[in-house]
SELOKE-304713 format. One record per atom (N, C-alpha, C): x, y, z; residue in one letter. Coordinates in steps of 0.1 Angstrom, whole numbers, padded with zeros to 4 digits, always signed. Each point is the difference from the previous one (the first is absolute). Example, Ala and Ser with C-alpha at 12.3 -4.5 7.8 and 13.67 -1.06 7.14 Angstrom:
2
+0132-0057+0078A;-0009+0012+0000A;+0009+0012+0000A;-0004+0011-0007S;+0009+0011+0000S;-0008+0011+0008S;
END
This chain:
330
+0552+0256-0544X;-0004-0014+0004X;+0000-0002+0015X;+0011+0006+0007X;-0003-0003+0015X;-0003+0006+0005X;-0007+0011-0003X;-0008+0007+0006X;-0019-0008+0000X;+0002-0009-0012X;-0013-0005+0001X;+0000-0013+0006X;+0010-0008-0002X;+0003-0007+0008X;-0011+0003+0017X;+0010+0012+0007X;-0001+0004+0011X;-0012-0001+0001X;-0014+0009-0010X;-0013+0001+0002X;-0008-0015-0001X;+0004-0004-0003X;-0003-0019-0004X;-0002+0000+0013X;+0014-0003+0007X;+0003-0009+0013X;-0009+0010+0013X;-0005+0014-0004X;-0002+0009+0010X;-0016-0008-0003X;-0005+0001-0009X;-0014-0004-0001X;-0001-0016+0008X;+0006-0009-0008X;-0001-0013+0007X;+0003-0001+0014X;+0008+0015+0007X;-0001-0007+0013X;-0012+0006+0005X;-0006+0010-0003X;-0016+0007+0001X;-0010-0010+0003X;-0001-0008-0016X;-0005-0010+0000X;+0000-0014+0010X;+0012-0002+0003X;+0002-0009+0010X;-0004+0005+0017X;+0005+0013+0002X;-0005+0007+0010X;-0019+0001+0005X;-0007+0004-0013X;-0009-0003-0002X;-0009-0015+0002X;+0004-0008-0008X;-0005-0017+0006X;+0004-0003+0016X;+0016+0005+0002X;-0002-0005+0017X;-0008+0004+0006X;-0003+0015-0004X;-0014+0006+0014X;-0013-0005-0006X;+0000-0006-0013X;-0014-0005+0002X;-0003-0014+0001X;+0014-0008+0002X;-0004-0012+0008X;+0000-0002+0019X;+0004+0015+0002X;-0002+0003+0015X;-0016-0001+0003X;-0004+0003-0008X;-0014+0002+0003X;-0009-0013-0005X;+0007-0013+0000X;-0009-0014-0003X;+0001-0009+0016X;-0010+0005+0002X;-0010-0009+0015X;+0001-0019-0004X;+0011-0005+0010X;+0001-0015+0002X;-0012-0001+0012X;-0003-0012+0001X;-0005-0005+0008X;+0006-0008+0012X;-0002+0005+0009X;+0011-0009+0009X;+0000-0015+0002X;+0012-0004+0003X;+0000-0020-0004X;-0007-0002+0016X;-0007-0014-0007X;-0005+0000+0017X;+0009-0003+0011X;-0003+0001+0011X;+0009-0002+0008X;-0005-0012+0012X;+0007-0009+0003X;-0006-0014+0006X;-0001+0003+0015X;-0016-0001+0003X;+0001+0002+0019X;+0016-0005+0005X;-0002+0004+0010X;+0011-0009+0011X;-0008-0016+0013X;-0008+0005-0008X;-0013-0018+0002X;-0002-0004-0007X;+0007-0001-0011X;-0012-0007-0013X;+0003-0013+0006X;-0005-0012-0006X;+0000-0008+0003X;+0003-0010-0012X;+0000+0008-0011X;+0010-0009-0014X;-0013-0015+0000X;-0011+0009-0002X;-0012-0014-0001X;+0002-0001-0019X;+0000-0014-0003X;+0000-0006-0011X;-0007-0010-0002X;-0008-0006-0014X;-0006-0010-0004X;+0013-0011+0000X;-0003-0013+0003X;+0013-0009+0002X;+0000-0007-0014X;+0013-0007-0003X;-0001-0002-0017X;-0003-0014-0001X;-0006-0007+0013X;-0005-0014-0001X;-0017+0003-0005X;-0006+0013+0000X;-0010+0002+0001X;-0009-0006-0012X;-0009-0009-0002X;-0011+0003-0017X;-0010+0011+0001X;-0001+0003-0010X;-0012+0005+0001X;-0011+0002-0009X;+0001-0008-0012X;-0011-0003-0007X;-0009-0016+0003X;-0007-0002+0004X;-0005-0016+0005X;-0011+0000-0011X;+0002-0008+0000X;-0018-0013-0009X;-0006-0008+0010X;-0008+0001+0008X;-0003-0009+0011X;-0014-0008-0005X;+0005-0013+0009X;-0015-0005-0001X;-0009+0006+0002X;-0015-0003-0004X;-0015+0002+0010X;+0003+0002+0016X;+0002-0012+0002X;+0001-0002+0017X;+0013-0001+0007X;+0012+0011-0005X;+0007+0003+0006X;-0001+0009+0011X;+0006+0003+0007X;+0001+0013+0010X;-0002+0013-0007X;-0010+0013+0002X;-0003+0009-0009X;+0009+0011+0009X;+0016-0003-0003X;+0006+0015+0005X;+0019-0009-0006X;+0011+0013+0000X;+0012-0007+0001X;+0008+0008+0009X;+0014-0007+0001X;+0008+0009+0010X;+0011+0003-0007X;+0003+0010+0005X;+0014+0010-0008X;+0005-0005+0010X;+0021+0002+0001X;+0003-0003+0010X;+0008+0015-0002X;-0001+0010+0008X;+0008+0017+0001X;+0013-0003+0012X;+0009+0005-0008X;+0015-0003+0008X;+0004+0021+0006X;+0009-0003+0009X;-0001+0013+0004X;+0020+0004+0002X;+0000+0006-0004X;+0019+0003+0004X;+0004+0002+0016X;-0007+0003+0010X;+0002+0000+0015X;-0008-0012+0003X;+0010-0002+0013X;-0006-0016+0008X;-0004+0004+0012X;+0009+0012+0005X;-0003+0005+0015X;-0015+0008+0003X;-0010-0007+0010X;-0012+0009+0004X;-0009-0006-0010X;-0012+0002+0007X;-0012-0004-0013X;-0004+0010-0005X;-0004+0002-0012X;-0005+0012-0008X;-0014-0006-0007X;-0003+0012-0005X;-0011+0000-0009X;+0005+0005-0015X;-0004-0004-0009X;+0004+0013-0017X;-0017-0003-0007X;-0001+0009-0004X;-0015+0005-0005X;+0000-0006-0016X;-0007-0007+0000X;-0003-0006-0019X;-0013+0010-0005X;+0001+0003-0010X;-0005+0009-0012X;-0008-0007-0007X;-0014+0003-0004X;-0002-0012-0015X;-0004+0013-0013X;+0007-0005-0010X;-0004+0008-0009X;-0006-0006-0009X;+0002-0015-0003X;-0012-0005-0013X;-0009-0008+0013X;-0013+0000-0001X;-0011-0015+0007X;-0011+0001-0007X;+0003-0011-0013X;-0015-0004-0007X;-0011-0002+0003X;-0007+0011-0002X;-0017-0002+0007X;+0001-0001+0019X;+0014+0008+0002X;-0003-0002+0019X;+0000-0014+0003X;+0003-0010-0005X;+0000-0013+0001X;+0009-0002+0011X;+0011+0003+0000X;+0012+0001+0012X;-0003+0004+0012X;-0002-0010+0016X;+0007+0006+0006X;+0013+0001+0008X;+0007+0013+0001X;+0013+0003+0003X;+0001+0004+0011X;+0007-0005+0008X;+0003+0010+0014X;+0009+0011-0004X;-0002+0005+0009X;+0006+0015-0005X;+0015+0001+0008X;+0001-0009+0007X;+0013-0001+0005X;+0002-0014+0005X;+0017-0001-0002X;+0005-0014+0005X;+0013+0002+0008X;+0001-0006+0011X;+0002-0001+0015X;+0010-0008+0000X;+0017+0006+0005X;+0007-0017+0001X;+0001+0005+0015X;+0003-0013+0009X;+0003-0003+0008X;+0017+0005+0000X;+0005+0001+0018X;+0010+0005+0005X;+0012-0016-0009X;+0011+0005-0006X;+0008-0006-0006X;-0003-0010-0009X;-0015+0007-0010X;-0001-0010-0014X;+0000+0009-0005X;+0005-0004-0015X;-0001+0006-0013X;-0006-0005-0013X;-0009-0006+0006X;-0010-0006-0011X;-0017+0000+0010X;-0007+0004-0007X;-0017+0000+0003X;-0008-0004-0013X;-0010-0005+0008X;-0011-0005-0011X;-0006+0015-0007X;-0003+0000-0015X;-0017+0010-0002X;-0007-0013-0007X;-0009+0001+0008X;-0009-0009-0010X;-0015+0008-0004X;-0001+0001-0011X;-0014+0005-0010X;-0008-0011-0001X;-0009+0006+0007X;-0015-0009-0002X;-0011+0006-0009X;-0006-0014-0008X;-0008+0005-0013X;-0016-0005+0003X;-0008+0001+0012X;-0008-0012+0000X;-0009+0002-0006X;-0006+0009-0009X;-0013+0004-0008X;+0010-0003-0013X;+0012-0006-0002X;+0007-0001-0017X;-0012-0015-0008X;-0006+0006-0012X;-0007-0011-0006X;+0010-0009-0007X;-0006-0014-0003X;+0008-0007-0010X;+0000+0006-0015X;+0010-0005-0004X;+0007+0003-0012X;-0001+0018-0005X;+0006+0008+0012X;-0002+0012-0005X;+0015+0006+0005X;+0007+0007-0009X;+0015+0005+0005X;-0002+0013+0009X;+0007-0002+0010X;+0002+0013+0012X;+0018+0007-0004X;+0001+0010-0003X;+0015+0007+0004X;+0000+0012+0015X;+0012+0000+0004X;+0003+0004+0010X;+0015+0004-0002X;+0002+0011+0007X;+0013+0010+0003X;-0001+0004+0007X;+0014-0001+0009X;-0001+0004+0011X;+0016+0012+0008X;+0003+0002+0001X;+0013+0011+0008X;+0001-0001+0013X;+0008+0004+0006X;+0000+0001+0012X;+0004+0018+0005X;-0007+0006+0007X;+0001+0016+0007X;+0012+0003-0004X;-0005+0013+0000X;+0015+0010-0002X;+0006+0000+0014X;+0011-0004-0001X;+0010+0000+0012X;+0004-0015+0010X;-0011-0003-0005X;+0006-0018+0001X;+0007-0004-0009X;+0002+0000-0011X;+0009-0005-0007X;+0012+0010-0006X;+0011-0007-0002X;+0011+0008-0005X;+0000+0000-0017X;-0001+0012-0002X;-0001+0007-0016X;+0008-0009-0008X;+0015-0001+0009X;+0010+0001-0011X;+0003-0018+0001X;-0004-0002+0006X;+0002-0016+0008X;-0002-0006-0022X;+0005-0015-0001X;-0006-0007-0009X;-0008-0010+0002X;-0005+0000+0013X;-0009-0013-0002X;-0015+0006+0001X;-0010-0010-0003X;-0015+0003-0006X;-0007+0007+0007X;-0005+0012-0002X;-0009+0011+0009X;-0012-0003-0006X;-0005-0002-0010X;-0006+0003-0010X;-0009-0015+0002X;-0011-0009-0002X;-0004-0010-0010X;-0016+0001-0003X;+0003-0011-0007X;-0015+0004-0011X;-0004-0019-0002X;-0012-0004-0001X;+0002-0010-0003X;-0014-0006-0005X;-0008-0010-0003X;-0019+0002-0002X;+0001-0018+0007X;-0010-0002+0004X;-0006-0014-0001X;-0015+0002-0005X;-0002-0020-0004X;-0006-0003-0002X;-0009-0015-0001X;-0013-0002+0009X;+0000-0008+0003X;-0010-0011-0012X;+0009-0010-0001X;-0003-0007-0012X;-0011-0010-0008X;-0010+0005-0008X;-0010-0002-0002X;+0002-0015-0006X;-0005-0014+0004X;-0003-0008-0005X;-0013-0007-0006X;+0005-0003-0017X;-0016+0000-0002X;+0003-0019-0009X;-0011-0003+0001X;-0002-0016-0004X;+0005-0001-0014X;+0007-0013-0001X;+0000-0003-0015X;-0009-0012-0004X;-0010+0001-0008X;-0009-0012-0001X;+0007-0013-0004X;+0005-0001-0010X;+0009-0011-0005X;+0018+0002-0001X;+0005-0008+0007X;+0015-0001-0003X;+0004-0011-0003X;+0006-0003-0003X;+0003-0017-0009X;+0020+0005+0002X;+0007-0012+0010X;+0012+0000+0001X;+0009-0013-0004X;+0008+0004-0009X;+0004-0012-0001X;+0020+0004+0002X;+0001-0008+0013X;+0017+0005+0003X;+0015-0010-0006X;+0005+0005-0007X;+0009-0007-0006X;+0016+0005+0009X;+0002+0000+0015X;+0007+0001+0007X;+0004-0013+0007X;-0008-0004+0006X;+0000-0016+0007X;+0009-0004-0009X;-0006-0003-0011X;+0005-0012-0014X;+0020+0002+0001X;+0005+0014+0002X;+0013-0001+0002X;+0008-0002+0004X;-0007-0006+0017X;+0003-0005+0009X;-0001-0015+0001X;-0016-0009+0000X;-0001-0008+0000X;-0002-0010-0016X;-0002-0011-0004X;-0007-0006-0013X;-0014-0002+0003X;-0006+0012+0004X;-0015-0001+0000X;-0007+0002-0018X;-0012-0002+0000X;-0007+0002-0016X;+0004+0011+0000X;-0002+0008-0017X;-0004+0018+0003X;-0010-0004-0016X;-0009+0009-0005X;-0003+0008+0010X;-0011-0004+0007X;-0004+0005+0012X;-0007-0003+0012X;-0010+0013+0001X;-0010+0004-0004X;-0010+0011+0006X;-0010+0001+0012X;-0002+0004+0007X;-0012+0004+0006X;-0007+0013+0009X;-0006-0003+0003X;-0009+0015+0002X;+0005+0007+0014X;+0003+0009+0000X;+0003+0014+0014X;-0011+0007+0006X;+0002+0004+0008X;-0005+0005+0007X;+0007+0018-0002X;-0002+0008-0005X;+0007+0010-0006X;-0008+0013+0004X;+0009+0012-0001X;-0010+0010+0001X;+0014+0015-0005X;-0008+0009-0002X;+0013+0013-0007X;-0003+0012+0004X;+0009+0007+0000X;+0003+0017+0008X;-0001+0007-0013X;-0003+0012-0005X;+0006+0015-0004X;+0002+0011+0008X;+0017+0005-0009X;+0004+0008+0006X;-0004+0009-0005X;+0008+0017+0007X;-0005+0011-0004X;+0013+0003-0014X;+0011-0009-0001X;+0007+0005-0009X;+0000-0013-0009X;-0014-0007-0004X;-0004-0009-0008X;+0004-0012-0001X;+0010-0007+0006X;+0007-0011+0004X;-0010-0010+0007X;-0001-0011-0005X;-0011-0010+0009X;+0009-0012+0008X;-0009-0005+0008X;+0004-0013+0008X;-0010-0007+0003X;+0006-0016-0007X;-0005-0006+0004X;+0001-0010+0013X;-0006-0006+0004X;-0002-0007+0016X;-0005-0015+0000X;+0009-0008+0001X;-0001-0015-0001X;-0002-0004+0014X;-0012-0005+0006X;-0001-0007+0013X;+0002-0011-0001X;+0015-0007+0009X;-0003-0013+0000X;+0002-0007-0009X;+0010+0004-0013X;-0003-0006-0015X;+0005-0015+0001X;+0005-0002+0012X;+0003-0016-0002X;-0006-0012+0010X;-0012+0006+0000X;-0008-0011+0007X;-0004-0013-0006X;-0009-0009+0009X;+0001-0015-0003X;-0013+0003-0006X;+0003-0012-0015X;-0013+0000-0006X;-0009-0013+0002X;-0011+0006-0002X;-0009-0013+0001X;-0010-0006-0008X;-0001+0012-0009X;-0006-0008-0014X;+0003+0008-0017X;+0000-0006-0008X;+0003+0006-0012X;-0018+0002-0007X;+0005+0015-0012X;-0012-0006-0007X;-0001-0004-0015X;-0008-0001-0005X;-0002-0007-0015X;+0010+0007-0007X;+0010+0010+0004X;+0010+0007-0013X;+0010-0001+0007X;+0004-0009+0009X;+0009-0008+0011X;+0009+0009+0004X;-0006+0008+0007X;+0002+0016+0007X;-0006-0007+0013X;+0014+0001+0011X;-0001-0004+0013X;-0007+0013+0010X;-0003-0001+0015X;-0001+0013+0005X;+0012-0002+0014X;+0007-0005-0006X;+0015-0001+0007X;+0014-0008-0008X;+0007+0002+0007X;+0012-0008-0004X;-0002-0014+0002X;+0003-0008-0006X;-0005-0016+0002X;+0011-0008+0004X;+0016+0006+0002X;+0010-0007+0007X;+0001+0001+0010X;-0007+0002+0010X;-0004+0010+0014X;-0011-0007+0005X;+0002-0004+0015X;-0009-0003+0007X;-0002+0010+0016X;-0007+0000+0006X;+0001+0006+0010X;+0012-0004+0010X;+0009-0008-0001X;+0011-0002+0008X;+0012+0008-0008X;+0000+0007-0012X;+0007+0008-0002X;-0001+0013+0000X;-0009+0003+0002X;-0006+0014+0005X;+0007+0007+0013X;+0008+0009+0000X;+0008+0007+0011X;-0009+0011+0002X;-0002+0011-0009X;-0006+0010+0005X;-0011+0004-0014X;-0018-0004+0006X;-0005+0003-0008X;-0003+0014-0005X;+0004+0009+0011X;-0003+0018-0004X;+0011+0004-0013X;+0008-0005-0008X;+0011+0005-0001X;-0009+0009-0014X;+0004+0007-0004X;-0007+0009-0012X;+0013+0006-0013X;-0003-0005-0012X;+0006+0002-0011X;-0003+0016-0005X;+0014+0008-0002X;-0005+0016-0005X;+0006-0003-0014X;-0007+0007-0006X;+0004+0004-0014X;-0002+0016-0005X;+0012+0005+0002X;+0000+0016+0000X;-0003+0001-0020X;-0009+0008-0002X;+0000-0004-0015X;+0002+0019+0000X;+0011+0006-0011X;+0001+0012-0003X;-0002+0000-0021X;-0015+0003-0003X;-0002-0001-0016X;+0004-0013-0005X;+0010-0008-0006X;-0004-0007-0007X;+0012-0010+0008X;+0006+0004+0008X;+0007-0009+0007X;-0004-0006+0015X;+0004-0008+0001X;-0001-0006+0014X;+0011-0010+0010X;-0001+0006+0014X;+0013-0008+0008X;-0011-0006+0009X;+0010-0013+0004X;-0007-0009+0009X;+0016+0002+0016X;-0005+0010+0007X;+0011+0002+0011X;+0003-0014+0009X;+0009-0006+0001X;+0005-0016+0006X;-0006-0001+0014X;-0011-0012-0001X;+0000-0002+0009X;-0001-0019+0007X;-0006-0002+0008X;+0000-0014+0007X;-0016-0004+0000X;+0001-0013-0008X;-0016-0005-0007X;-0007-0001+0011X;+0006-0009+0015X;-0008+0000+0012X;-0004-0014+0001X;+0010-0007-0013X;+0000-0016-0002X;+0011-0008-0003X;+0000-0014+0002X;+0010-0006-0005X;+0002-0009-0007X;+0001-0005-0008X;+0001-0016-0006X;+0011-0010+0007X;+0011+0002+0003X;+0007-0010+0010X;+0005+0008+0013X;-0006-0003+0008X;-0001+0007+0016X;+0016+0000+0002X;+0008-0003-0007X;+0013-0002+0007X;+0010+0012-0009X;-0005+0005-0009X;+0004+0012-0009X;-0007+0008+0002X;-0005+0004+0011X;-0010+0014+0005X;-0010+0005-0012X;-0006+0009+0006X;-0008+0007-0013X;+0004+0006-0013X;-0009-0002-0007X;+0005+0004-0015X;-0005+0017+0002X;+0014+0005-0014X;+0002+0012-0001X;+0000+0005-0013X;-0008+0012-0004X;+0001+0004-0016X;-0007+0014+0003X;+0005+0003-0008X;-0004+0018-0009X;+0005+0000-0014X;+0004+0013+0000X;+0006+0006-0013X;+0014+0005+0001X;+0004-0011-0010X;+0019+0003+0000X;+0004+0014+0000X;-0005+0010-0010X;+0005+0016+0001X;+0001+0002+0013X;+0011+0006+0002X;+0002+0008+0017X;+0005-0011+0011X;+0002-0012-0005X;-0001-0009+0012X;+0013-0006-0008X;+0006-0006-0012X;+0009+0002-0005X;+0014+0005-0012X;+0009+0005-0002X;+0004+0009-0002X;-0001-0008-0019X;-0003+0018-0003X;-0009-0001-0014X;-0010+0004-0012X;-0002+0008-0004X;-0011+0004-0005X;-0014-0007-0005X;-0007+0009-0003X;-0014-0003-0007X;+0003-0005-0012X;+0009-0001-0007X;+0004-0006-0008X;+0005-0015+0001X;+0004+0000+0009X;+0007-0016+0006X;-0015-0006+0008X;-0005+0007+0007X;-0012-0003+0013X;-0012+0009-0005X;-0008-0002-0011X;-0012+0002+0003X;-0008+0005+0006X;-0010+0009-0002X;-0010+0002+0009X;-0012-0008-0004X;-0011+0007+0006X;-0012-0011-0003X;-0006+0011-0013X;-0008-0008-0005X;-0009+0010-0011X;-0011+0000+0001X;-0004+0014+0001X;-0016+0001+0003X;-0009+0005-0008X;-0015-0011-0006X;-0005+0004-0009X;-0012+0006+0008X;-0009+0007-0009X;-0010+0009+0004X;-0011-0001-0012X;-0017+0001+0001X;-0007-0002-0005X;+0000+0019-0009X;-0013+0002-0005X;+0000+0014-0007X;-0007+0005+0012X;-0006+0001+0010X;-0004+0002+0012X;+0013+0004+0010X;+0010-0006+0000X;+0009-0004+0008X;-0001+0000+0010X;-0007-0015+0002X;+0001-0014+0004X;+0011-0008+0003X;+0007-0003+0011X;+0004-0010-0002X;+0001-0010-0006X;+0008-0008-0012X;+0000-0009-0006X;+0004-0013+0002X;+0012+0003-0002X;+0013-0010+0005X;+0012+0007+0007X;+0008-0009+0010X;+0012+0005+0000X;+0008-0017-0001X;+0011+0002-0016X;+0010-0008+0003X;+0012-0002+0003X;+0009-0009+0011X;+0011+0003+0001X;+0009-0012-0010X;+0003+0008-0012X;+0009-0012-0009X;+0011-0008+0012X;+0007-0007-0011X;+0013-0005+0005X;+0010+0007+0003X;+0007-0005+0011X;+0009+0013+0007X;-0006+0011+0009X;-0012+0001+0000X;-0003+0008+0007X;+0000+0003+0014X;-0004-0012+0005X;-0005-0003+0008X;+0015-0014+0010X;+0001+0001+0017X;+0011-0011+0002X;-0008-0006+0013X;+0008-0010+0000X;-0011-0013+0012X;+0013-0001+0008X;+0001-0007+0015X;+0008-0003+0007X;-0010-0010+0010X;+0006-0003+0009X;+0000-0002+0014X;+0006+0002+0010X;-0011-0001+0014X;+0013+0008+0010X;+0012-0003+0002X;+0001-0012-0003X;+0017-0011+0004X;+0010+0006-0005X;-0008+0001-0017X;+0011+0006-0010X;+0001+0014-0003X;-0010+0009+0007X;+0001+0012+0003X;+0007+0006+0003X;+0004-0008+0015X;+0007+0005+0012X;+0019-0003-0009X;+0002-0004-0009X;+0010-0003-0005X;+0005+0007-0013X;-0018+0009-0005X;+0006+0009-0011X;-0005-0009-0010X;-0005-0010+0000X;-0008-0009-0015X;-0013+0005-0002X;-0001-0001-0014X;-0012+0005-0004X;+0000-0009-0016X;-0008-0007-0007X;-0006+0002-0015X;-0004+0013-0001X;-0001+0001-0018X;-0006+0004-0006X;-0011-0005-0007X;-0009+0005-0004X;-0011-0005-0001X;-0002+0000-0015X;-0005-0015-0008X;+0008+0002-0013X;-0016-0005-0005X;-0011-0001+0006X;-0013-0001+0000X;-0009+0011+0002X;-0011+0008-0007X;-0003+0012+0007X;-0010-0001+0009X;-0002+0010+0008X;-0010-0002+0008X;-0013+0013-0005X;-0011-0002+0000X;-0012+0004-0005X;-0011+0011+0010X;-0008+0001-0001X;-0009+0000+0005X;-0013+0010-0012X;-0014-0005+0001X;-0006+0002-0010X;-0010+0007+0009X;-0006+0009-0008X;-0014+0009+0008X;-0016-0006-0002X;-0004-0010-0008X;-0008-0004-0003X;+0003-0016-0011X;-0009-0007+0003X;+0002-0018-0005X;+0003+0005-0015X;-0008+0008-0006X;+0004+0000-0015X;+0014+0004-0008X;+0006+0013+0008X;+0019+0002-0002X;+0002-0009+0002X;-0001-0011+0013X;+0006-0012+0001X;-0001-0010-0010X;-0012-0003-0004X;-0002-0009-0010X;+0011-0001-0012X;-0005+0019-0004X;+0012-0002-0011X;+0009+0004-0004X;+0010-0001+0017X;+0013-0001-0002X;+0002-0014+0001X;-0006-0009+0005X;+0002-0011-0001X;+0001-0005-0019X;-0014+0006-0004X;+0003-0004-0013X;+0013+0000-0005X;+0002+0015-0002X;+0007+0007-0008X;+0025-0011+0007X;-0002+0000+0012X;+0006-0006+0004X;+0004-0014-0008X;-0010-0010+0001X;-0002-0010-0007X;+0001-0001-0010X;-0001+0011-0009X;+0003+0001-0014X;+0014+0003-0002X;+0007+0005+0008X;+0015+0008-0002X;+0010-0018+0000X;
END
C-alpha cells in the first residue's frame, strides 16, 4: 500500500508540474499604464445629457469636462463613437485654460429636424484620461427637438381654484392646446395661457377663458400648462397660473399631488387618460385628490389644498357633452 501511495503522490506531482509549465505559457496583456501628462479629463456629474428641446431653442448643448491638473493649459482629444446620421458637430478637442479645471464641449446640431431623436457617444483619447480613475470617461446621450402639433378642440374645466377660493365649479372653457410624441410613446400635452380672461361664452355655456379674471389680474400671459401623459396615466408638473384672484395672496398655484406630497398613487391620484379606437386623444381626468391648489402667500409657508373637485379637460364638444350628462346623472 505505500508503495502505491508513493506512485499516487509521484504522479500528482507530474501532474501539478505539468499545469505550472503550462500556465507559464498564458500571455496577459499588459495593464495600461497612465502618461506622466495625463491630464485626468472627465465628464463632470453636473452634466445632462439627454434634452427635449423646443423648435426655437439654441440647436447645440454644452458638456461641462473637468480635468485632475490645474497647473498649465492643456488640450485632451474627445473621440465620437455613436453620431446619428453625422448630425453632431464635435470638436475634436477641448482646451482649459492655465489653472481651470472645468471647460465647455458644446455639440452643435444645426441641420437636427423636428421631432426626430439624435444619439451621441462620446470618450475622451487614450491618455487623457486615467483608466483607473472613477469618474465619467465615457457618455452617451440623444436629443430631441420637440414636435408640436395642433389640437383642434380642448374644452378645460379646472377644479383647482375652487380649493382655494368659493368660486362656482364646474367652470369650462376652450384652450388654446397643442401635443408632442415621443420616441418611447409617452405624449405631452401643452396648455397656453390656460388662465386667460374671457370674453364671451357659447350656447353650451363653454367660456374661451376663465371668467373670474380680468386683465388686471393677469401677471404673466406666456405661462404654459404640461401634461406629461405616459399610456393611461397623466401628471400635471406644479406650476404658477400667471394669475391672481386677490393681488395680496400672490399667484395661484396647482399641479399634481404625486411627487409634490408625501404619498402614493393610492392616496394622490393620477390623471386618467382615455383614448378613441384610433388613439386619439379623448379625455384626460384628474379625480379628487389628484390634483393641489395654493397661493404664493401660502406657498411660501408650505400650504396647499387638496383638490376635492376634479379637473377635466375634453378633446372634442361631444366627450364633453357627455360627461356632463353622465355626471348629472350620478
Amino acid at each position: 500500500m505505500k508503495t502505491i501511495n508513493n506512485f499516487f503522490l509521484l504522479v500528482l506531482a507530474g501532474g501539478l508540474l505539468t499545469f505550472s509549465a503550462c500556465s507559464d505559457d498564458i500571455e496577459r496583456e499588459p495593464s495600461p499604464i497612465v502618461p506622466e501628462g495625463c491630464q485626468g479629463a472627465a465628464f463632470s456629474t453636473i452634466n445632462e445629457y439627454d434634452y427635449e428641446l423646443e423648435p426655437e431653442a439654441a440647436m447645440e448643448i454644452t458638456l461641462v469636462v473637468t480635468r485632475e491638473k490645474s497647473e498649465g493649459a492643456a488640450t485632451v482629444g474627445v473621440e465620437v463613437l455613436n453620431n446619428t446620421e453625422n448630425i453632431f458637430e464635435v470638436p475634436a478637442t477641448v482646451s482649459f485654460a492655465d489653472g481651470e479645471t472645468e471647460a465647455p464641449l458644446t455639440l452643435k446640431f444645426p441641420n437636427a429636424e423636428v421631432g426626430i431623436s439624435y444619439n451621441y457617444s462620446l470618450k475622451f483619447a487614450e491618455g487623457d484620461y486615467n483608466p483607473y480613475s472613477d469618474k465619467t470617461t465615457y457618455a452617451s446621450g440623444n436629443i430631441i427637438r420637440i414636435k408640436w402639433n395642433p389640437l383642434e378642440t380642448v374644452i378645460y374645466t379646472d377644479g383647482m381654484i375652487s380649493t382655494v377660493y368659493g368660486v362656482d365649479y364646474p367652470m369650462s372653457w376652450y384652450v388654446n392646446a397643442e401635443y408632442a410624441s415621443f420616441t418611447d410613446g409617452s405624449l405631452r400635452v401643452r396648455i397656453k395661457n390656460p388662465y386667460c380672461v374671457a370674453e364671451n361664452i357659447d350656447d353650451n355655456g363653454i367660456y374661451d377663458g376663465y371668467p373670474y379674471l380680468d386683465e388686471d389680474n393677469i401677471i404673466n400671459s406666456n405661462v404654459k400648462m404640461q401634461i406629461d401623459i405616459d399610456g393611461e396615466e397623466a401628471i400635471i408638473p406644479a406650476l404658477k397660473f400667471g394669475a391672481f384672484l386677490n393681488s395680496g395672496d400672490g399667484q395661484l398655484i396647482g399641479g399634481s399631488a404625486f411627487g409634490v406630497f408625501q404619498g402614493g398613487k393610492d392616496k394622490y391620484p393620477l390623471g386618467e387618460v382615455a383614448y378613441d379606437k384610433e388613439g386619439n386623444l379623448v379625455s384626460i381626468i384628474f379625480g379628487p385628490n389628484s390634483l393641489f391648489a395654493s397661493v404664493e402667500s401660502l406657498w411660501a409657508e408650505g400650504k396647499a389644498g387638496i383638490a376635492a373637485n376634479p379637473t377635466t379637460l375634453f378633446f372634442s364638444l361631444e366627450s364633453w357633452k357627455k360627461y356632463q350628462e353622465d355626471s348629472a346623472e350620478k
